[in-house]
ROSE-4610 file (N, C-alpha, C; in Angstrom, 1 decimal, always signed):
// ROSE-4610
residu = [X/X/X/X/X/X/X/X/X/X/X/X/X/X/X/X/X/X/X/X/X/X/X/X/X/X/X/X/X/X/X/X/X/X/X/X/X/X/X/X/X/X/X/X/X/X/X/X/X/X/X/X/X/X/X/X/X/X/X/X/X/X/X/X/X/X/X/X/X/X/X/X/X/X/X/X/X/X/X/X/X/X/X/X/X/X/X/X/X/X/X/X/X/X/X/X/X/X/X/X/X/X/X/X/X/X/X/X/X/X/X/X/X/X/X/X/X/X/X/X/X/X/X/X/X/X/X/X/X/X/X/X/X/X/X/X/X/X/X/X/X/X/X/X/X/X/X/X/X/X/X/X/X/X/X/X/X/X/X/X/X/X/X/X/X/X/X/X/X/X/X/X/X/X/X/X/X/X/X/X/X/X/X/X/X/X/X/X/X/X/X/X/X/X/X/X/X/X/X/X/X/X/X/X/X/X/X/X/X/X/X/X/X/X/X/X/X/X/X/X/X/X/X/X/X/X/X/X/X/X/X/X/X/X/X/X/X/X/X/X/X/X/X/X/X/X/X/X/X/X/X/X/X/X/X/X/X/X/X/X/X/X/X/X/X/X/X/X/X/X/X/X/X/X/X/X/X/X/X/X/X/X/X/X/X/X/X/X/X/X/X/X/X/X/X/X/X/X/X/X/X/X/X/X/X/X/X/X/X/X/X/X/X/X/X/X/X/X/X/X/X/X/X/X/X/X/X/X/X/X/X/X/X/X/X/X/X/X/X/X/X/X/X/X/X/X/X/X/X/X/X/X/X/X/X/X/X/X/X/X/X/X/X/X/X/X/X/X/X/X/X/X/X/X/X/X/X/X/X/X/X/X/X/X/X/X/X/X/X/X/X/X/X/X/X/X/X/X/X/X/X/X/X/X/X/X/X/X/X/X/X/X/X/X/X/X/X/X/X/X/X/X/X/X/X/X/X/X/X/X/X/X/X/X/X/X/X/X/X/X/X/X/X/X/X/X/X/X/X/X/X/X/X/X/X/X/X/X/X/X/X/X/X/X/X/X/X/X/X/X/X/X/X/X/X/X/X/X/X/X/X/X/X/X/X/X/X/X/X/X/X/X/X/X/X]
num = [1/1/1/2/2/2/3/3/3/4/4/4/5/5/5/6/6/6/7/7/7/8/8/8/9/9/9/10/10/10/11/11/11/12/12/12/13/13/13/14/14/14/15/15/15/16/16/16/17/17/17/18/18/18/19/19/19/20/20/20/21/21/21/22/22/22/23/23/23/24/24/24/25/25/25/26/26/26/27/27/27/28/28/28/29/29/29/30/30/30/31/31/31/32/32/32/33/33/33/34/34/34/35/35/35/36/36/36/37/37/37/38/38/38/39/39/39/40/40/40/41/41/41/42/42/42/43/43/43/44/44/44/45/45/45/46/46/46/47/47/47/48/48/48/49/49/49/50/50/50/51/51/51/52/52/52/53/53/53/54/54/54/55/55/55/56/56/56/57/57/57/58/58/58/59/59/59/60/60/60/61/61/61/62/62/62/63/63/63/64/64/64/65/65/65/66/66/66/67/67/67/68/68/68/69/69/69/70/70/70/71/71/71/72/72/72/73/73/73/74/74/74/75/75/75/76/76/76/77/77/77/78/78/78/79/79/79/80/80/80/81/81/81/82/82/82/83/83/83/84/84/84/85/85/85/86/86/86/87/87/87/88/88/88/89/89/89/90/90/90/91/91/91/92/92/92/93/93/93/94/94/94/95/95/95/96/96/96/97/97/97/98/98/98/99/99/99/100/100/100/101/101/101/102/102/102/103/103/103/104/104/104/105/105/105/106/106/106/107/107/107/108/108/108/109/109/109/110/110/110/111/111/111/112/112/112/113/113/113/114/114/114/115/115/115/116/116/116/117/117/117/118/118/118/119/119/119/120/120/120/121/121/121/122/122/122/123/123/123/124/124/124/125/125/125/126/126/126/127/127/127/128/128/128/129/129/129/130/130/130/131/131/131/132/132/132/133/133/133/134/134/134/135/135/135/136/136/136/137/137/137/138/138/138/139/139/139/140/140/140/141/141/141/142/142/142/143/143/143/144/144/144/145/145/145/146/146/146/147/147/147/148/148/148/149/149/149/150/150/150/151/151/151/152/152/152/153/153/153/154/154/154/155/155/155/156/156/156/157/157/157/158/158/158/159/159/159/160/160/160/161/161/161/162/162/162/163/163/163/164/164/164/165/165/165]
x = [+0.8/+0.0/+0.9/+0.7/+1.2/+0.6/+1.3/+0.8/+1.4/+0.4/+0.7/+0.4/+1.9/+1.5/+0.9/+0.5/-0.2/+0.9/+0.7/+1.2/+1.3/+2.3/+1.8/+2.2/+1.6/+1.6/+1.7/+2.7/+3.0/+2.3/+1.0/+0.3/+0.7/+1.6/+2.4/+2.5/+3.1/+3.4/+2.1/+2.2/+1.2/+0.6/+0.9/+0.4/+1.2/+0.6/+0.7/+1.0/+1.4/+1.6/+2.1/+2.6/+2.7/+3.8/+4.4/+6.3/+5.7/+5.7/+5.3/+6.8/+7.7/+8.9/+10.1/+10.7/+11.8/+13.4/+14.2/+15.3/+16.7/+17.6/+19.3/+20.1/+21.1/+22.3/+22.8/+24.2/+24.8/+26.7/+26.7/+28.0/+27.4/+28.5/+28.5/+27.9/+27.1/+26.4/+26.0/+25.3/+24.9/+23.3/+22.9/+21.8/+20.8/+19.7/+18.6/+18.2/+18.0/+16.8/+15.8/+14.6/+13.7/+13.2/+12.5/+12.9/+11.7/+10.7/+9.7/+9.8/+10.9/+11.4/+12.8/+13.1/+14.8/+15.1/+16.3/+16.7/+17.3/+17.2/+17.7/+18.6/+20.0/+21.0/+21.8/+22.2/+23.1/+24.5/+25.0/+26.0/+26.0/+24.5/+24.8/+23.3/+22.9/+21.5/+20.8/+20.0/+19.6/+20.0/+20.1/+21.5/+21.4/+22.5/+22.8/+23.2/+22.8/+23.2/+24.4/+24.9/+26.2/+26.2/+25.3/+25.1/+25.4/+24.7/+24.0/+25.0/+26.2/+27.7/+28.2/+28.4/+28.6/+29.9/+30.5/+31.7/+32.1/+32.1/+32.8/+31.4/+31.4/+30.5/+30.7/+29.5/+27.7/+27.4/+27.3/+27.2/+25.8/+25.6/+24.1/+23.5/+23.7/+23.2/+23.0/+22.7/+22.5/+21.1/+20.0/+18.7/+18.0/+17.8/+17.5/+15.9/+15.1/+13.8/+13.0/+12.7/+11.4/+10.0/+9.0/+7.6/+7.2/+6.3/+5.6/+5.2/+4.8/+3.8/+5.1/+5.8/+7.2/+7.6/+7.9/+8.4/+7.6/+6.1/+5.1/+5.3/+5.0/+5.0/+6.7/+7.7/+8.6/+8.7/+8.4/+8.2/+6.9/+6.1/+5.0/+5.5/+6.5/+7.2/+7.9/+8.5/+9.8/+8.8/+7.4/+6.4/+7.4/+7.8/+8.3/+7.0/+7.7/+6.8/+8.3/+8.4/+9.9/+9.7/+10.4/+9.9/+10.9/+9.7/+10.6/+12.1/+12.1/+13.2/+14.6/+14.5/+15.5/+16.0/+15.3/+15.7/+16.8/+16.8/+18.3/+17.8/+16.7/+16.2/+15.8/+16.6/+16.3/+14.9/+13.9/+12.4/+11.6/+10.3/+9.4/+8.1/+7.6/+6.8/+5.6/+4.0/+3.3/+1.8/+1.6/+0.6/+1.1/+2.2/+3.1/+4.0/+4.0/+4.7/+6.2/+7.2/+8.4/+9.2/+9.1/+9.6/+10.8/+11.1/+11.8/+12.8/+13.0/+14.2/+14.4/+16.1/+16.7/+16.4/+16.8/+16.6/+15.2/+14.4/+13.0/+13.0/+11.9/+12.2/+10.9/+11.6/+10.1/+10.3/+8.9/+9.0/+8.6/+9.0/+8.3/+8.2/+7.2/+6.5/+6.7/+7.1/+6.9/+7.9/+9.3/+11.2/+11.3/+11.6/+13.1/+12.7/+13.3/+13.0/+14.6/+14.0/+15.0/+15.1/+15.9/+16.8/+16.7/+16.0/+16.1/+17.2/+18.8/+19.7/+19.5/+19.2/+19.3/+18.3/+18.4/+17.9/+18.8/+17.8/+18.6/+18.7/+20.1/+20.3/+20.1/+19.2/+19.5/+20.6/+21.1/+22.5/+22.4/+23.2/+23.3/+23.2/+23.3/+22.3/+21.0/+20.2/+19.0/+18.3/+19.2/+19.5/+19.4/+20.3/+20.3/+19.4/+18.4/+17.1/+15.7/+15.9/+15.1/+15.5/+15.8/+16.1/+15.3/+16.3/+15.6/+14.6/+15.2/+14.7/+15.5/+16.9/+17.5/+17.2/+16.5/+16.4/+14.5/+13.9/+12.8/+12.3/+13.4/+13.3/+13.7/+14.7/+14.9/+14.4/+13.1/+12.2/+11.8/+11.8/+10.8/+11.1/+12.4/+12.8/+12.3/+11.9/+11.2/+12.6/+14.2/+14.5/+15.1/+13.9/+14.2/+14.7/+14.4/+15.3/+16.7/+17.6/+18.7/+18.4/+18.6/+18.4/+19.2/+19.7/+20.4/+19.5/+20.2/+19.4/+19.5/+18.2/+18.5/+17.9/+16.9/+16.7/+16.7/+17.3/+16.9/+16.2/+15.8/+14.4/+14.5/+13.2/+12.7/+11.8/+11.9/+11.2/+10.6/+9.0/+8.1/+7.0/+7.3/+6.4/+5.0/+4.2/+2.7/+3.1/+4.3/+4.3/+3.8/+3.2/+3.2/+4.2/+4.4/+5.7/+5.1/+5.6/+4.6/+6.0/+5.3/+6.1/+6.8/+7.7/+7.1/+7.7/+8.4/+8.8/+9.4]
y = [-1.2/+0.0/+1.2/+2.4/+3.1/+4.2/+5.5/+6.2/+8.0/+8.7/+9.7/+10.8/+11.5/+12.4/+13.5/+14.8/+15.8/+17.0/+17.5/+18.4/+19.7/+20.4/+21.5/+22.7/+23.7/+24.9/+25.8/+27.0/+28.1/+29.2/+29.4/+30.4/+32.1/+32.2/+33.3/+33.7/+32.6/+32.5/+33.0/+34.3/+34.6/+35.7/+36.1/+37.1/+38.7/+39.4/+40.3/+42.1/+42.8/+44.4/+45.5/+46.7/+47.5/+48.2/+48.9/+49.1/+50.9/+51.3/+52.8/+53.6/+53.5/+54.2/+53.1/+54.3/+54.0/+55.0/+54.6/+55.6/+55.0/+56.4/+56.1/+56.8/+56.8/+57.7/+57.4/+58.3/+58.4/+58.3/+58.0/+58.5/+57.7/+57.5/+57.2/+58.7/+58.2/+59.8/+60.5/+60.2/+61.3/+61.3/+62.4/+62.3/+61.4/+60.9/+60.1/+60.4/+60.0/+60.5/+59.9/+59.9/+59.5/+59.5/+58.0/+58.2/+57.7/+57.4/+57.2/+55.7/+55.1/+54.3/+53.9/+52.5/+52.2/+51.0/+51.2/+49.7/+49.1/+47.7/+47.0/+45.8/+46.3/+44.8/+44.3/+42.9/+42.2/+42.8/+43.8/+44.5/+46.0/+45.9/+47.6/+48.0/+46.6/+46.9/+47.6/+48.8/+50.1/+51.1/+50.6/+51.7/+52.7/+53.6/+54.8/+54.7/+53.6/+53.1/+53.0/+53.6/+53.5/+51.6/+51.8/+50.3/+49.4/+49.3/+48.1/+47.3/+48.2/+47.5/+46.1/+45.4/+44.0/+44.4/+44.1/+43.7/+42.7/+41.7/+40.2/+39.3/+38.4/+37.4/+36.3/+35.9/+36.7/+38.2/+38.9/+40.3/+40.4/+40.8/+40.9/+41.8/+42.9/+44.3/+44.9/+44.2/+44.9/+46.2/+45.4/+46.3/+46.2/+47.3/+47.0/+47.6/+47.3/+46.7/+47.2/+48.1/+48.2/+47.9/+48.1/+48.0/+49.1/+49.6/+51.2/+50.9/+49.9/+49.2/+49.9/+49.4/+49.0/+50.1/+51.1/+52.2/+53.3/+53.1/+53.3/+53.3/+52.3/+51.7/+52.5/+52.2/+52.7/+54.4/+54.8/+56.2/+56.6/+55.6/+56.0/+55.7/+54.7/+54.4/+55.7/+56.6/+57.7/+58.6/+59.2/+59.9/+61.2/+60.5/+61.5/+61.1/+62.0/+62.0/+62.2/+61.4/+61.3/+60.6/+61.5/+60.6/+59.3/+58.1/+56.9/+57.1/+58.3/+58.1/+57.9/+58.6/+58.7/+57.9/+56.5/+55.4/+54.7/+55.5/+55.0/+54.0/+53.5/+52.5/+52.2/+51.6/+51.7/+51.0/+50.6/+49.9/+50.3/+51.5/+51.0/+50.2/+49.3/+48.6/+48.8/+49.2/+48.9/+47.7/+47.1/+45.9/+44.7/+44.9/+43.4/+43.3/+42.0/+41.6/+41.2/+41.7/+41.6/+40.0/+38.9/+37.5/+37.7/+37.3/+37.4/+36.2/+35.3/+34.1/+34.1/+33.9/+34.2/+33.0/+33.4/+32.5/+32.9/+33.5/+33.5/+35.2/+34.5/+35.2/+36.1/+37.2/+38.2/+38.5/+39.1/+39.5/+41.1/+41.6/+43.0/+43.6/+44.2/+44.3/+43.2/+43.4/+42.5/+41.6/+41.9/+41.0/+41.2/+42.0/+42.1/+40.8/+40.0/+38.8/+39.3/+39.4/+39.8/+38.5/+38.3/+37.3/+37.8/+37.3/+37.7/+37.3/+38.4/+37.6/+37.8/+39.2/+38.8/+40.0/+40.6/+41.4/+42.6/+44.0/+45.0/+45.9/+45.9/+46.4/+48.1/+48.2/+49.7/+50.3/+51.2/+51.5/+53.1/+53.3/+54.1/+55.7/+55.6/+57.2/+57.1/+56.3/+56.3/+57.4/+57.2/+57.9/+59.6/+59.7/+61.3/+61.9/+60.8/+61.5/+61.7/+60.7/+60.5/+60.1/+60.4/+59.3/+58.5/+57.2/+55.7/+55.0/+55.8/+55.3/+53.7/+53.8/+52.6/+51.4/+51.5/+50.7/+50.5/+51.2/+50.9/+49.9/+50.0/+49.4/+48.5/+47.5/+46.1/+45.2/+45.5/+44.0/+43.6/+42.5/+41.8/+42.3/+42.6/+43.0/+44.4/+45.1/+46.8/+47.1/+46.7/+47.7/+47.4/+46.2/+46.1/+44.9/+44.3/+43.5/+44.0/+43.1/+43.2/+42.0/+42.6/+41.7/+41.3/+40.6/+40.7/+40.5/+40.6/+41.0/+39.3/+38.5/+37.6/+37.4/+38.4/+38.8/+40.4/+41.1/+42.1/+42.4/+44.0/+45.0/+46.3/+46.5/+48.2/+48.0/+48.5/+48.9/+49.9/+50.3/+51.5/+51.7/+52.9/+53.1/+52.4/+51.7/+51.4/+49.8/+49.5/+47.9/+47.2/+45.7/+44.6/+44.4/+43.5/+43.3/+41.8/+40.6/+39.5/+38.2/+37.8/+36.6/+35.2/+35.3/+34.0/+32.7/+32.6/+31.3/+31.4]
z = [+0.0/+0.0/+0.0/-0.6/-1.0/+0.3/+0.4/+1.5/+1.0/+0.6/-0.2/+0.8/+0.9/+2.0/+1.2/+1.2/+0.7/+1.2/+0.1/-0.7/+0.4/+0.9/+1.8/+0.6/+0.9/-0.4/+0.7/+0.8/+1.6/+0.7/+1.8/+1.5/+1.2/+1.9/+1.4/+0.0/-0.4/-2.0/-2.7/-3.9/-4.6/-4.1/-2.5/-2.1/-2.5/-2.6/-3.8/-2.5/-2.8/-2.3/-3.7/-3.4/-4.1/-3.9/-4.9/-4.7/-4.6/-3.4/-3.5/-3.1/-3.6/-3.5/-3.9/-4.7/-5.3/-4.8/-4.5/-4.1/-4.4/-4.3/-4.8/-4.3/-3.8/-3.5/-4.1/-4.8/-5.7/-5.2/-4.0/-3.0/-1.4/-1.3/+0.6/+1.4/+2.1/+2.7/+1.7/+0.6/+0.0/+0.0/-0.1/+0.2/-0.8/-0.5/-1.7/-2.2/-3.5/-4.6/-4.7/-4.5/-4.9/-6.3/-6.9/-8.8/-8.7/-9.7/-10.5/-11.1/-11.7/-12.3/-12.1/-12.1/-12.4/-12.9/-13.6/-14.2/-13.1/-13.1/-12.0/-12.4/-12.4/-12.9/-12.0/-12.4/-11.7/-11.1/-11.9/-11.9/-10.7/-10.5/-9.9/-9.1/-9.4/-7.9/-9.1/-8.1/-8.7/-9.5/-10.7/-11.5/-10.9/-10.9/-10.4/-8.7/-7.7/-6.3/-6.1/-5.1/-4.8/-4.1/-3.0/-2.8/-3.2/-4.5/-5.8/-5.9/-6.4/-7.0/-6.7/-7.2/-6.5/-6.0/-4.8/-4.0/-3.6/-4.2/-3.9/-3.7/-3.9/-3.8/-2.9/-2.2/-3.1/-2.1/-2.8/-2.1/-1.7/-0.7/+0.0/+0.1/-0.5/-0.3/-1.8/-2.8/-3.6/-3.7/-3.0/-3.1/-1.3/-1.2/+0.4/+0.2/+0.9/+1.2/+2.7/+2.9/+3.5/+3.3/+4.6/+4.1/+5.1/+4.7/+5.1/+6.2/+6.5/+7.9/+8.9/+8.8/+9.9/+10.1/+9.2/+9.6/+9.7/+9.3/+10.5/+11.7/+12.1/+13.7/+14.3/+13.7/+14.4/+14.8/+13.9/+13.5/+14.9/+15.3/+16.2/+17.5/+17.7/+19.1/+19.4/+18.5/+18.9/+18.6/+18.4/+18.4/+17.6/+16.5/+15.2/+13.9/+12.9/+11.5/+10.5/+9.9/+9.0/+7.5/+6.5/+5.6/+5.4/+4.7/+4.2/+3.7/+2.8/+2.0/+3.0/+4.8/+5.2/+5.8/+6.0/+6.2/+5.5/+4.0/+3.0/+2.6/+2.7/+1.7/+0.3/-0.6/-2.3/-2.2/-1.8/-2.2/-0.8/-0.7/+0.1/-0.6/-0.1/-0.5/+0.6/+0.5/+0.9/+0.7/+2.0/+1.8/+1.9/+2.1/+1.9/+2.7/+3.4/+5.0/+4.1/+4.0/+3.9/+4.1/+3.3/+4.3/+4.9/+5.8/+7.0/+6.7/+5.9/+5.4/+4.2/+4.4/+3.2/+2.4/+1.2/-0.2/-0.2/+0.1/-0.5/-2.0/-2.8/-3.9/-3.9/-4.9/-4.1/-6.4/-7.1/-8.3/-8.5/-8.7/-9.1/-10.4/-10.7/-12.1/-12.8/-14.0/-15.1/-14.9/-14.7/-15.0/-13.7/-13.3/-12.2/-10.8/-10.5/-9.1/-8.4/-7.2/-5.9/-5.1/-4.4/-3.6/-2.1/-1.1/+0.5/+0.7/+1.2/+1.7/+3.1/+3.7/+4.9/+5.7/+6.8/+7.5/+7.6/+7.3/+7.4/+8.6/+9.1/+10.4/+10.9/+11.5/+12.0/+11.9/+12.0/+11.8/+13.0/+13.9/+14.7/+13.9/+12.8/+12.5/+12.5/+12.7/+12.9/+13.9/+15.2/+16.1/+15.8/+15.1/+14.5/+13.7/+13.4/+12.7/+14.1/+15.0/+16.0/+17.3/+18.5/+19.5/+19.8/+19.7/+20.2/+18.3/+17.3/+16.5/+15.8/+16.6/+16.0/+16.6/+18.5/+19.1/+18.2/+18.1/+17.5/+16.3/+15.3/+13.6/+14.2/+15.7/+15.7/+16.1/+16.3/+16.3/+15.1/+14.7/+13.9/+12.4/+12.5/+10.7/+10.4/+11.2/+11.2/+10.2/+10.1/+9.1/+8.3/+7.5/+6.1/+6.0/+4.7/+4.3/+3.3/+3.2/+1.9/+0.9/-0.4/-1.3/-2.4/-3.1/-4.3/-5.5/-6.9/-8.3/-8.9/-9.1/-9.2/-11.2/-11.4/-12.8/-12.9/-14.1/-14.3/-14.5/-15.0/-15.3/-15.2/-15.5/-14.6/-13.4/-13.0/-11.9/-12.1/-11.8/-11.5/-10.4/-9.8/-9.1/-8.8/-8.0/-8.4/-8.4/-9.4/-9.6/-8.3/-9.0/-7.8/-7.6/-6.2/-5.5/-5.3/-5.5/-5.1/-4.3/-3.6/-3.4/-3.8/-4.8/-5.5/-5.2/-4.3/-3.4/-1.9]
């Protein structure tokens, strides 16, 4: 007799958000741009990202990743009002829980598929935009993921952002 276990499907997968911010610095400490659109390649993240650049491999920081929820919430613990962009994040995404383990693949718009490598760390300027904003973004992935470029594309404002494994 044969004994067929059933198929588990991670509901996650398929669930869908919206890419409402796009950004770049062009330099170490330089300030962000917020863009409308970007090409996104294996070579350079977010063209124009100082970030993006690959530096040895496997580099983990090509595209870093927020969700609006989180830096909501943190932004309401330190009873400030800040915009996304100064978080230094190249993707905010809203509607969509951020997966929290690496190797998971995320697609946005039409081409470009991103790589979860890891969790993005508060970093002690946080501090300098708010006090207690660095101890705030470290629960529960509040600052971000990092990603690497696993297909190219454009990226635009509005796109879906979906989960796809």
């Amino acid at each position: 007799m044969t004994v067929l276990t059933p198929m588990v499907l991670d509901p996650a997968v398929g669930v869908t958000g919206t890419l409402a911010g796009i950004a770049r610095h062009r330099a170490r400490r330089a300030a962000m741009e917020a863009i409308d659109n970007a090409e996104v390649t294996f070579a350079g993240g977010i063209v124009g990202d100082f970030r993006g650049r690959m530096r040895g491999k496997p580099y983990k920081r090509q595209v870093t990743l927020i969700e609006r929820g989180d830096w909501t919430a943190a932004l309401a613990e330190v009873g400030q009002a800040i915009d996304w962009i100064e978080r230094r994040a190249n993707l905010l995404v809203d509607g969509f829980d951020l997966p929290q383990v690496p190797g998971t693949l995320l697609g946005i718009g039409a081409d470009v598929v991103l790589e979860i490598m890891c969790e993005t760390d508060p970093c002690p300027r946080m501090n300098d935009l708010a006090a207690g904003l660095e101890a705030a973004m470290r629960p529960d992935w509040r600052g971000g993921a990092c990603a690497r470029v696993v297909r190219e594309g454009t990226i635009r404002l509005g796109d879906t952002i979906e989960r796809l494994r």
